[in-house]
Backbone as CSV, one residue per row, in Angstrom:
resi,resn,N_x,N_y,N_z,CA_x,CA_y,CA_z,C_x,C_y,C_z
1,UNK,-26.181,-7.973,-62.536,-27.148,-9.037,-62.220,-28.189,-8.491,-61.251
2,UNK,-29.120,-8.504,-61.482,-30.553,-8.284,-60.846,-30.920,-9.006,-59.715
3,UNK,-30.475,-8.357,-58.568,-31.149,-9.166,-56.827,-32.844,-9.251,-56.803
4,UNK,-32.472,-11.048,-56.391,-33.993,-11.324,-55.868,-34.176,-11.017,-54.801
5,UNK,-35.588,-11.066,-54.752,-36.291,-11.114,-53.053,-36.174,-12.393,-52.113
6,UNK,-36.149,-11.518,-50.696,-35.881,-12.979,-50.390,-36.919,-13.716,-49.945
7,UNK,-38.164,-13.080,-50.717,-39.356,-14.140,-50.411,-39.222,-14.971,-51.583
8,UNK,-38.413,-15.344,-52.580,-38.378,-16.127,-53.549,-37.188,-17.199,-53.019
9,UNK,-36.481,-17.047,-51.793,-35.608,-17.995,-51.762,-36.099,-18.978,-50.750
10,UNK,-36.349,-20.367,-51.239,-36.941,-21.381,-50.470,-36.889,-21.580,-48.854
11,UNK,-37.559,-21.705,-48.898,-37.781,-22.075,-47.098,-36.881,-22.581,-46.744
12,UNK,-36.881,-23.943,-47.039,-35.643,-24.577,-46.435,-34.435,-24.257,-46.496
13,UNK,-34.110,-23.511,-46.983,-32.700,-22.628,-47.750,-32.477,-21.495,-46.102
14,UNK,-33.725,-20.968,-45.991,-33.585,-19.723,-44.943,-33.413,-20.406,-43.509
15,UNK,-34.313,-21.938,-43.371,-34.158,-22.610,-42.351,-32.741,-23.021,-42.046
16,UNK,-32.424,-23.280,-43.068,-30.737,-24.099,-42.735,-29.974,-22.851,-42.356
17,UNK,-30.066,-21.571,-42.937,-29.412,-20.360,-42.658,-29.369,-20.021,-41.456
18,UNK,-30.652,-20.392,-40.759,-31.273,-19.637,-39.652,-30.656,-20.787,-38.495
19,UNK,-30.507,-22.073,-39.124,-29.638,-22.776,-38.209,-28.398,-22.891,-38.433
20,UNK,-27.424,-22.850,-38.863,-26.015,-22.035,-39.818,-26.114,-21.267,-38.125
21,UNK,-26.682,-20.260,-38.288,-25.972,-18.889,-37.625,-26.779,-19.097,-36.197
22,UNK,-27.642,-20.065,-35.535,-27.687,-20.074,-34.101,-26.833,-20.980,-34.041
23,UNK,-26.540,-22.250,-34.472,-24.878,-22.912,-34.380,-23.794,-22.232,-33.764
24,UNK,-23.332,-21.373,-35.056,-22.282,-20.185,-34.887,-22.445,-20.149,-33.650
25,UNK,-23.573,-18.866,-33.029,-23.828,-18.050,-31.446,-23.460,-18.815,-30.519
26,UNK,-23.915,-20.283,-31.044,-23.903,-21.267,-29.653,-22.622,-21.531,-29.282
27,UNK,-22.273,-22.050,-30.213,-20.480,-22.517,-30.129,-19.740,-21.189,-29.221
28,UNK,-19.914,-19.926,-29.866,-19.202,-18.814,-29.418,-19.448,-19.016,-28.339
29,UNK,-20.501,-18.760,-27.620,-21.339,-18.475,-26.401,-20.082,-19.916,-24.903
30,UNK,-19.917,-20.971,-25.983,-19.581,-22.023,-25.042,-17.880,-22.036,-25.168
31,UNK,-17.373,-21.133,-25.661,-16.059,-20.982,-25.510,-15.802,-20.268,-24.810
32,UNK,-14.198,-20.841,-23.679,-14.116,-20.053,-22.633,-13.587,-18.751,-22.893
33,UNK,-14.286,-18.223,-21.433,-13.331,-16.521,-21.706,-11.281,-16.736,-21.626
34,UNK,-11.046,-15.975,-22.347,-9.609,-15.495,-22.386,-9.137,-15.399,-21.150
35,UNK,-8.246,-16.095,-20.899,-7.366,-16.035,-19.231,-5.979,-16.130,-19.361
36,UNK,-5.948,-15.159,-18.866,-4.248,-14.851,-18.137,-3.432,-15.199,-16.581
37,UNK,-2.379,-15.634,-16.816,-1.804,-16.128,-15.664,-0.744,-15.062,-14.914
38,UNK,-0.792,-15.301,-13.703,-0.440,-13.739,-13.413,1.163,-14.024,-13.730
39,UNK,1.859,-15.329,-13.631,3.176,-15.583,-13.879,3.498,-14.809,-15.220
40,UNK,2.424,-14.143,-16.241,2.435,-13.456,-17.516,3.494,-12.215,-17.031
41,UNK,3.124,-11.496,-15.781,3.998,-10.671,-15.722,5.328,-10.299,-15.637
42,UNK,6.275,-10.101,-16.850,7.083,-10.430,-16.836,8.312,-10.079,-16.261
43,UNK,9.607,-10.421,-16.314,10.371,-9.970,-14.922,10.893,-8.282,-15.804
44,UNK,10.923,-7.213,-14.327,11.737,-5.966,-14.793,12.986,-6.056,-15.400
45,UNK,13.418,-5.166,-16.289,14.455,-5.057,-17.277,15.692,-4.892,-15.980
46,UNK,16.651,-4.757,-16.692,18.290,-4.235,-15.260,17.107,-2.467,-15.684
47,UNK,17.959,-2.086,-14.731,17.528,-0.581,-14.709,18.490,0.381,-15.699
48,UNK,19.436,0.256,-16.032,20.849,0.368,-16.482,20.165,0.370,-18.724
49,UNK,19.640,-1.016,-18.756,19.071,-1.301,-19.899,17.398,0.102,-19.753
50,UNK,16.891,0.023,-18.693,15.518,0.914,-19.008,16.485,2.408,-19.191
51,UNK,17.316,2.851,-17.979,17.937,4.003,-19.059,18.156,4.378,-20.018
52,UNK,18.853,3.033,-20.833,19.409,3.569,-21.872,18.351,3.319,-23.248
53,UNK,17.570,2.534,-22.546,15.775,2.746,-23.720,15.213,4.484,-23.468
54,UNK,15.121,4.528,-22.458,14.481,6.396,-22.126,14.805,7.198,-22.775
55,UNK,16.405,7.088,-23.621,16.712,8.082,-24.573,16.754,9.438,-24.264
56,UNK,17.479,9.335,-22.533,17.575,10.605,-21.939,16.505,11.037,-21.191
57,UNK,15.217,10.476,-21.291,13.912,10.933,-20.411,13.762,10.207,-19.425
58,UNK,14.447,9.155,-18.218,14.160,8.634,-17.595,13.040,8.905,-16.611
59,UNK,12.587,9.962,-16.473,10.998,10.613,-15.547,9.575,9.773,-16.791
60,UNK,9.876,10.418,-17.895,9.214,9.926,-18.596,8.693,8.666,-19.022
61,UNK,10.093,7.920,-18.728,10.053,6.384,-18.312,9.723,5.439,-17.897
62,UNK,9.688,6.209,-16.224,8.717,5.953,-15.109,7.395,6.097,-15.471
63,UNK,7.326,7.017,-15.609,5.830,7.492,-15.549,4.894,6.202,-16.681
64,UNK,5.615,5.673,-17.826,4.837,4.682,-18.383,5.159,3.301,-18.216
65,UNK,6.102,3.185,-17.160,6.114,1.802,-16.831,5.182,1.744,-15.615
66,UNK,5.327,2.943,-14.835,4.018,2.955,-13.803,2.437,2.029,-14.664
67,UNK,2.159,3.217,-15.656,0.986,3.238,-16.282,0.962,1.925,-16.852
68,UNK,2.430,1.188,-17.293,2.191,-0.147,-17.572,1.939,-0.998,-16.437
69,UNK,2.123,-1.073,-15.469,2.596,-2.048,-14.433,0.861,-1.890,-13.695
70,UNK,0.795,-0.856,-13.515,-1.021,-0.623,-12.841,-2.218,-1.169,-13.824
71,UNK,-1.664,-1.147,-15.186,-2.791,-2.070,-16.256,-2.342,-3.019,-16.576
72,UNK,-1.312,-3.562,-16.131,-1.363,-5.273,-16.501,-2.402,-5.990,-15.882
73,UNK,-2.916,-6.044,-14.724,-4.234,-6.628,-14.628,-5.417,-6.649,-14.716
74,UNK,-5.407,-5.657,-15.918,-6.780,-5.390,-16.718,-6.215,-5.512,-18.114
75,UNK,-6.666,-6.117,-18.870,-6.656,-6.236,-20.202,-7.679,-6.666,-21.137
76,UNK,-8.107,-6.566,-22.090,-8.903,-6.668,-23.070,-9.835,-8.362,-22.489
77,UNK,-11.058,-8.044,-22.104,-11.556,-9.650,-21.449,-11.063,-10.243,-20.370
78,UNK,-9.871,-9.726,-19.897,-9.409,-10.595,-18.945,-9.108,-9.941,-17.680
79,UNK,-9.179,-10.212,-16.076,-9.284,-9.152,-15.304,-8.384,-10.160,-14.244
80,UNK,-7.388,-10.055,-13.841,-6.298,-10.476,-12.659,-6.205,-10.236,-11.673
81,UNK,-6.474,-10.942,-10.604,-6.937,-10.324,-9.121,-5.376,-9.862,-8.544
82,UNK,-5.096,-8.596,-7.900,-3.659,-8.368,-7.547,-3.320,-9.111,-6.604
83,UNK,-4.211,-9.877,-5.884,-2.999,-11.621,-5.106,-2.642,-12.462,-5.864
84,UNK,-3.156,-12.429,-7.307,-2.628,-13.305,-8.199,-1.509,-13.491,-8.433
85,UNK,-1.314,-11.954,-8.376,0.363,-11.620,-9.870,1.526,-12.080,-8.663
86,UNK,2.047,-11.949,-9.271,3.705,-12.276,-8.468,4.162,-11.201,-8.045
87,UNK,4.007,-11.292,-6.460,4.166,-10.075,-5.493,6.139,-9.835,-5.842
88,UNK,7.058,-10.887,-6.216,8.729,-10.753,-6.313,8.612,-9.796,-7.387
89,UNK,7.926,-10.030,-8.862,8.122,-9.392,-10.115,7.441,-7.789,-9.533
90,UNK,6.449,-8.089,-8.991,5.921,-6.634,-9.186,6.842,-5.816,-8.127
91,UNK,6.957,-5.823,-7.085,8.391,-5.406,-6.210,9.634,-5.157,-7.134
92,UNK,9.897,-5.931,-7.961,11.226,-5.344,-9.353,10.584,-3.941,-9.705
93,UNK,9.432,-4.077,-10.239,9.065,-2.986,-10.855,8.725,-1.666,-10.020
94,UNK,8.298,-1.717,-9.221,8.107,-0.893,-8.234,9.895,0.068,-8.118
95,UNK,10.785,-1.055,-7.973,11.956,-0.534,-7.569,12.419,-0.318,-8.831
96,UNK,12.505,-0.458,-9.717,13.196,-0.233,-11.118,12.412,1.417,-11.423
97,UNK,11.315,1.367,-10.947,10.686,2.616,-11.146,10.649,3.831,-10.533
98,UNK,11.297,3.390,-8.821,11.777,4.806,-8.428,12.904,4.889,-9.022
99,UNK,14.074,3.369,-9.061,15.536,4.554,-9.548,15.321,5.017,-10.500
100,UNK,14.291,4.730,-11.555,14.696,5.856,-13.044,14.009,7.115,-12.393
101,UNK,13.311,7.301,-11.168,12.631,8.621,-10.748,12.744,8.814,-9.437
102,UNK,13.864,8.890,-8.541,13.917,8.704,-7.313,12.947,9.692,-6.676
103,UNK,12.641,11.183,-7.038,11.631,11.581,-6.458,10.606,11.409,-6.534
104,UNK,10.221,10.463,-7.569,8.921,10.589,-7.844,8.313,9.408,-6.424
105,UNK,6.681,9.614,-6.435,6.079,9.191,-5.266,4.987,7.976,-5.708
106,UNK,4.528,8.015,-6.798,3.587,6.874,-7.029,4.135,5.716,-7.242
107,UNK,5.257,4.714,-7.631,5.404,3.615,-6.918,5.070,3.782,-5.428
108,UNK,5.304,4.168,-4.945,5.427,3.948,-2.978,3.727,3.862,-3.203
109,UNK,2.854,5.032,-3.692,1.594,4.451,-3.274,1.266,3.838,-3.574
110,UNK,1.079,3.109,-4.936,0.917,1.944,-5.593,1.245,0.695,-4.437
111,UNK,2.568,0.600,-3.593,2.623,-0.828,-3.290,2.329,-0.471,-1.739
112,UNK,1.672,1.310,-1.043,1.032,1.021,0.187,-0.376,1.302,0.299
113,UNK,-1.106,1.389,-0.864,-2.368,1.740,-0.856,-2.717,0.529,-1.752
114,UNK,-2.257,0.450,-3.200,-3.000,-0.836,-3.808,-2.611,-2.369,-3.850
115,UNK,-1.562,-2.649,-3.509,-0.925,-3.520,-4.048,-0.852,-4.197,-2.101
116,UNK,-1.280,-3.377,-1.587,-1.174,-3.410,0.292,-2.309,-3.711,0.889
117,UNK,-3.442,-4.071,-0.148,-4.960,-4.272,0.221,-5.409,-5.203,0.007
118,UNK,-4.846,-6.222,-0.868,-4.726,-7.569,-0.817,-5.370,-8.017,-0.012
119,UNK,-6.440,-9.411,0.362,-6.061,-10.340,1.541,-5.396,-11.626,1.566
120,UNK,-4.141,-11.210,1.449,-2.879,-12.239,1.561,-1.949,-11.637,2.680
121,UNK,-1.688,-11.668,3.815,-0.489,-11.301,5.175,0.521,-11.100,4.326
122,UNK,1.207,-12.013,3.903,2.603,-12.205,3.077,2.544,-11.096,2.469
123,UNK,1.689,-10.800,1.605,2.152,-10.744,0.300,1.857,-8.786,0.751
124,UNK,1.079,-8.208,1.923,0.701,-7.433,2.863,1.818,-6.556,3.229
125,UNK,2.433,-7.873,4.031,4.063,-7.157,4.803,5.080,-7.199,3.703
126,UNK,4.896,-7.580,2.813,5.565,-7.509,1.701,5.695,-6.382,0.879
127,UNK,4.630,-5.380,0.490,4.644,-4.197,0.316,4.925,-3.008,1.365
128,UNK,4.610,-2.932,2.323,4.774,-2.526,3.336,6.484,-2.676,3.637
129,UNK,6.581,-3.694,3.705,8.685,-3.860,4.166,8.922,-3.269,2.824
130,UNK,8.339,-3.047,1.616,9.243,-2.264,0.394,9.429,-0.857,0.600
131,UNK,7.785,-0.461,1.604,7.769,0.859,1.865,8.813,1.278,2.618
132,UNK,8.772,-0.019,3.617,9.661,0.783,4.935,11.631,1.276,4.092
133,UNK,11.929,0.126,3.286,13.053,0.234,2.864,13.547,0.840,2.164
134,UNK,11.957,1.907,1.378,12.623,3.143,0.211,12.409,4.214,0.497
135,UNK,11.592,4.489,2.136,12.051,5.640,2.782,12.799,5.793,3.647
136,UNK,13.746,4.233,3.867,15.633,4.767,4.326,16.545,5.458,3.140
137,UNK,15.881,5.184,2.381,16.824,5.977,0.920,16.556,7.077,1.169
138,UNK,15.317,7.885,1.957,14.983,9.286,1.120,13.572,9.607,2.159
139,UNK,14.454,9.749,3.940,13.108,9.828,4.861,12.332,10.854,4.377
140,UNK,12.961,12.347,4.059,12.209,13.114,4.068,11.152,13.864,2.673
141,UNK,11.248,12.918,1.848,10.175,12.662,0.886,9.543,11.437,0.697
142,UNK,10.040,10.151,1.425,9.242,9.521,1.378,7.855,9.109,2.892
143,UNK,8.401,9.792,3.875,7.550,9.217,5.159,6.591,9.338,5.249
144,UNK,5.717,9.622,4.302,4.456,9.709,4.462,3.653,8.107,3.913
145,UNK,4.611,7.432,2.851,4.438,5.918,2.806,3.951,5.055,4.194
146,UNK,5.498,5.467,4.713,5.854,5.020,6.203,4.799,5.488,7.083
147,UNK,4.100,5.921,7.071,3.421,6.466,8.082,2.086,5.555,7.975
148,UNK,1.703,5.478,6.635,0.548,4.643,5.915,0.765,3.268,6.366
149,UNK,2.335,2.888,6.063,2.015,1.620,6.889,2.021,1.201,8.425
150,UNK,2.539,1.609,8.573,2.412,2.027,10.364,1.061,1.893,10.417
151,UNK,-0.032,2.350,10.370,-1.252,2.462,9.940,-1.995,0.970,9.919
152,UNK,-1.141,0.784,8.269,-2.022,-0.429,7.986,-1.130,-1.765,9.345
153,UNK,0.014,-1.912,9.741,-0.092,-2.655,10.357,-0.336,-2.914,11.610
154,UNK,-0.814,-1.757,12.105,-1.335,-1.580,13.693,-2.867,-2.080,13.150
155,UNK,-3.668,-1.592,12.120,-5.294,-1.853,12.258,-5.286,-3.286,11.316
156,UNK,-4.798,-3.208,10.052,-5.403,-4.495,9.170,-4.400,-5.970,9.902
157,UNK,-2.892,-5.618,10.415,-2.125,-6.955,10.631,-2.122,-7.018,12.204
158,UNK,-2.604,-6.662,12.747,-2.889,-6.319,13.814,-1.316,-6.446,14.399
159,UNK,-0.716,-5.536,14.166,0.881,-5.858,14.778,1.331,-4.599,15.249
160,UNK,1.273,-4.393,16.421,1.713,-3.094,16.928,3.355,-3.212,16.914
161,UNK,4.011,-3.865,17.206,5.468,-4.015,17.323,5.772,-3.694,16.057
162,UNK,5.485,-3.652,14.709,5.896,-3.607,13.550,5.299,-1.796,13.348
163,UNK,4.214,-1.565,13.698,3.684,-0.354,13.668,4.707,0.434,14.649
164,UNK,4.976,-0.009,15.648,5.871,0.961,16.481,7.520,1.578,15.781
165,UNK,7.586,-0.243,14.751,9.091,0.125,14.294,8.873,1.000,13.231
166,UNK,7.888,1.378,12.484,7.771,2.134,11.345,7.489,3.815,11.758
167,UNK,6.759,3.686,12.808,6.851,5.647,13.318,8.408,5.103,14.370
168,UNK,8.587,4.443,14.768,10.007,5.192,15.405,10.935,5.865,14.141
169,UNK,11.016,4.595,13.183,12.123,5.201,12.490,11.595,6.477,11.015
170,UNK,10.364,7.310,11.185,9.762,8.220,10.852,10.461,9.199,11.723
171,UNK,10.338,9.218,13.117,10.605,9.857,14.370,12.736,10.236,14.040
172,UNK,12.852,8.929,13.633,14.481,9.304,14.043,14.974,9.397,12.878
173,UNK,14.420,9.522,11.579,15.018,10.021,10.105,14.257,10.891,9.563
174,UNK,13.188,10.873,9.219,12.345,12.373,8.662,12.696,13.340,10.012
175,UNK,14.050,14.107,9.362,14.176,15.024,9.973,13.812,16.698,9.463
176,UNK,13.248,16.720,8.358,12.661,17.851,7.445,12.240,18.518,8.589
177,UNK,11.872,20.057,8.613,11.092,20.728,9.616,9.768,20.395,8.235
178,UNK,9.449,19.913,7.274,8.524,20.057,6.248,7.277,18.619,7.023
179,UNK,8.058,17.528,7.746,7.692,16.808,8.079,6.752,16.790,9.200
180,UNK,5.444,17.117,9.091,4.546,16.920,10.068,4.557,16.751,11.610
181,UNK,4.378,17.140,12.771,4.983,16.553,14.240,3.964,15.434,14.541
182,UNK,2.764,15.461,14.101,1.670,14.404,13.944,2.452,12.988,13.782
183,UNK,3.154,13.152,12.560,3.707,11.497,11.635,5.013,11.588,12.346
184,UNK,5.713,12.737,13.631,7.165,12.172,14.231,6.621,11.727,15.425
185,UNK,5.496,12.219,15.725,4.612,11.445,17.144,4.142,10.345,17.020
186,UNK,3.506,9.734,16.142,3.177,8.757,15.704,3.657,7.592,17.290
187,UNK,5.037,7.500,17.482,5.507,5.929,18.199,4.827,6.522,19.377
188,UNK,4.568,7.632,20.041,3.902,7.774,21.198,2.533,7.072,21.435
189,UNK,1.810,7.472,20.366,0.485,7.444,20.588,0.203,5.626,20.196
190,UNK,1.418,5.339,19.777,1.128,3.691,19.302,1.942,2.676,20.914
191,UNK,2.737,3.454,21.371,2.559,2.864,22.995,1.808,2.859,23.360
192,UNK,1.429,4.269,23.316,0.202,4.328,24.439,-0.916,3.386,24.127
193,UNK,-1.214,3.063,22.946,-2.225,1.806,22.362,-1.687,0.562,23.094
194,UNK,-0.503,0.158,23.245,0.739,-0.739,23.683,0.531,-1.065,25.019
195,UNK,-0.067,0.055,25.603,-0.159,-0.144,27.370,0.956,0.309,27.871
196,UNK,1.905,1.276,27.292,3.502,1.724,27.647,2.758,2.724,27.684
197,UNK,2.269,3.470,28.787,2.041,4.654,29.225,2.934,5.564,30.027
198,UNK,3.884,4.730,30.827,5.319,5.768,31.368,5.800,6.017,29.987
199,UNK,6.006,4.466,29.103,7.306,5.309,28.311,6.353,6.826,27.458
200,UNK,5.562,6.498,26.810,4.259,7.073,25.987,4.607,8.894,27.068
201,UNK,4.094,8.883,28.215,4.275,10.132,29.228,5.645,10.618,29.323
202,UNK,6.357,9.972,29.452,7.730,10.203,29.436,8.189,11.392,28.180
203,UNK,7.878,10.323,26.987,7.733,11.175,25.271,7.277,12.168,25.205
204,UNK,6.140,12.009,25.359,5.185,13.103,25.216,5.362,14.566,26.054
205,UNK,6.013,14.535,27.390,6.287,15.204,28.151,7.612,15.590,27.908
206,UNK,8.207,15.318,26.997,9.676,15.423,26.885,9.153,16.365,25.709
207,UNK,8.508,15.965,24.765,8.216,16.641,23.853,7.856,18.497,23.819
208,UNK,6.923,18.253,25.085,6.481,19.633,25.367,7.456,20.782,25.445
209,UNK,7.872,19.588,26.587,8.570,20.522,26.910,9.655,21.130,26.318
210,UNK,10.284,20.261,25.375,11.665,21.262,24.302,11.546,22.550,23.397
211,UNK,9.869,22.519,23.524,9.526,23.801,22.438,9.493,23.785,21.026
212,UNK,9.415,22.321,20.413,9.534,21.821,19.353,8.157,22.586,18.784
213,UNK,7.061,21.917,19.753,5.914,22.391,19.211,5.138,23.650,19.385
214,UNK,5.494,24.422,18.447,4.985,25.662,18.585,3.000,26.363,18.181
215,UNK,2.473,25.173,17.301,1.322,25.804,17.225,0.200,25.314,18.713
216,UNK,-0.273,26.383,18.878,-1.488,25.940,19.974,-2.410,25.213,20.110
217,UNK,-2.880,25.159,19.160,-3.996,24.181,18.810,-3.057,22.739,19.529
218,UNK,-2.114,22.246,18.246,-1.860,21.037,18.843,-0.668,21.237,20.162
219,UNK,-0.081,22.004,20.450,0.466,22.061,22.124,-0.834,21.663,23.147
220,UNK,-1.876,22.093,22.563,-2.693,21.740,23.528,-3.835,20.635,23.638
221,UNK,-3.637,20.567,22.540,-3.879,18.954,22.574,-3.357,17.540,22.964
222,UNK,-2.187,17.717,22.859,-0.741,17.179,23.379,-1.111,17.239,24.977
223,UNK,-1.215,18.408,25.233,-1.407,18.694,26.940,-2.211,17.944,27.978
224,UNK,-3.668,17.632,26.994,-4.649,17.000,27.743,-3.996,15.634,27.287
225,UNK,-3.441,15.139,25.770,-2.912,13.695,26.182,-2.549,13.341,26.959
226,UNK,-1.315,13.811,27.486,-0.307,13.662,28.512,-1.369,13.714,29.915
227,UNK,-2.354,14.503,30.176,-2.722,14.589,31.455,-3.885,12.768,31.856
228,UNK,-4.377,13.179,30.672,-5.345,11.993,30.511,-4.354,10.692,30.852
229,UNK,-3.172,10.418,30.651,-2.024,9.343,30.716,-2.177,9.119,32.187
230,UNK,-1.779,10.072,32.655,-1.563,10.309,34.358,-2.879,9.672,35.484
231,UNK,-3.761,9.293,35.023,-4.675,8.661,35.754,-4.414,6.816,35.384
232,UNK,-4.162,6.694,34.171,-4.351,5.230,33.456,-2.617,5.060,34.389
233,UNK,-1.810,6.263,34.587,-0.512,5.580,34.954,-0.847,5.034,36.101
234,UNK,-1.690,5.642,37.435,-1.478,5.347,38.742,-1.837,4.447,38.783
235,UNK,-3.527,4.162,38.131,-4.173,3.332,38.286,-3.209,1.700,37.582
236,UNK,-2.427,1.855,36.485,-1.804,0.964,36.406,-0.567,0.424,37.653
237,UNK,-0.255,1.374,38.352,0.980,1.194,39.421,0.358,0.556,40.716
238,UNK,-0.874,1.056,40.866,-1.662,0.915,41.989,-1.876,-0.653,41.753
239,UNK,-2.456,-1.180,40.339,-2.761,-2.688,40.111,-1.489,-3.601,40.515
240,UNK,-0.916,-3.234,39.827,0.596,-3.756,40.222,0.964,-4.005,41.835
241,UNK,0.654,-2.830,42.778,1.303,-2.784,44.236,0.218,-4.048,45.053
242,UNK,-1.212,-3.890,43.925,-2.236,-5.192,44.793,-1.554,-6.829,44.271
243,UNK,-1.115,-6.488,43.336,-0.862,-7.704,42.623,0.500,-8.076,44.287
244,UNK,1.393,-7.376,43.939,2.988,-7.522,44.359,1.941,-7.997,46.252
245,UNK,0.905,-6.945,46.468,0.869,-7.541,47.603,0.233,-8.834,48.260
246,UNK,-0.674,-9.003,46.875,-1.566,-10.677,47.244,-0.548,-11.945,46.857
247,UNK,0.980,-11.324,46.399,1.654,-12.323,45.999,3.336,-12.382,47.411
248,UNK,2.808,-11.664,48.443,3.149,-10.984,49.441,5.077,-10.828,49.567
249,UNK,5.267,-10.063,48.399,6.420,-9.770,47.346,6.769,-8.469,48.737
């Protein structure tokens, strides 16, 4: 059969067409976008069941439930803010994902770098207390988590008492010589933020002196800390002896 032109097909024929298909656009145009609820995410398997799916590769395992768990809140049209999702489910996964990989390290950053940036407190100390609790499993590959949050909760939660408990117990379990003296110093330098400058001098001077620290650079950096302490100490003792005496103690 022989195609006409379509200057032979009536006007009104092309008009109705031409309104046919801005109809269509419009309608599309006014339907909502695709949305997901973060309750979508669904709860982690037993760990016991993800083994015995791995088929012997449990590293391998990890590694794509990671890759699943970091793109569930991006999907095709639809984009999930991470205070959305359910901070309990994603904590399963996090933990279901070191035991199939206990050495491995990207859960821990995942829930102290992304999942820790949130602005929700809760949901904040919530990653952070996961950190603190999966480098009692394993100080000396995981404290560098620990150290991050220490970090985040001295500057973003403004909580030094919580920052102090996370480098102490850096200080009294990462016992690796692999472990940094920077991240076992850590509770010093977060007194000394504290206004605990005896105890802070005390540390620090205790430190020197055992011979722990052998490079120069930081022995001597350490050195002027400690000296710099020694003025903020008197001057703090001295406030105190005016106080004790206008209160005629």
């Amino acid at each position: 059969m022989a195609e006409r032109a379509i200057s032979t097909v009536p006007g009104a024929v092309l008009a109705l067409l031409a309104a046919a298909l801005a109809s269509q656009l419009a309608l599309k145009a006014l339907e909502p976008r695709p949305a997901a609820s973060a309750a979508d995410l669904p709860q982690a398997p037993p760990t016991a069941a993800l083994r015995l799916a791995s088929l012997g590769e449990p590293i391998a395992a990890a590694n794509l439930l990671s890759l699943y768990l970091q793109a569930f809140d991006t999907q095709p049209g639809i984009s999930i803010p991470f205070q959305d999702l359910d901070y309990d489910r994603v904590e399963d996964w996090l933990i279901r994902i070191l035991e199939l990989d206990p050495p491995g390290q990207y859960p821990l950053l995942m829930a102290s770098q992304i999942y820790s940036q949130v602005p929700d407190e809760t949901k904040q100390r919530q990653m952070l207390d996961l950190a603190y609790r999966q480098f009692l499993l394993d100080p000396n590959r995981r404290w560098r988590w620990l150290a991050h949050a220490a970090i985040m909760a001295k500057h973003r939660l403004n909580d030094p008492g919580l920052a102090l408990r996370y480098a102490r117990a850096i200080n009294q379990h990462a016992t690796s010589t692999e472990v940094p003296h920077w991240a076992k110093q850590m509770h010093i330098f977060v007194l000394e933020d504290m206004g605990e400058h005896e105890t802070a001098k005390i540390l620090l001077g205790g430190l020197l002196a055992s011979g722990a620290i052998t490079d120069a650079h930081e022995a001597h950096f350490l050195t002027e800390r400690l000296k710099a302490l020694e003025p903020v100490e008197r001057s703090s003792k001295s406030s105190d002896s005016r106080l004790r005496h206008r209160r005629g103690d």
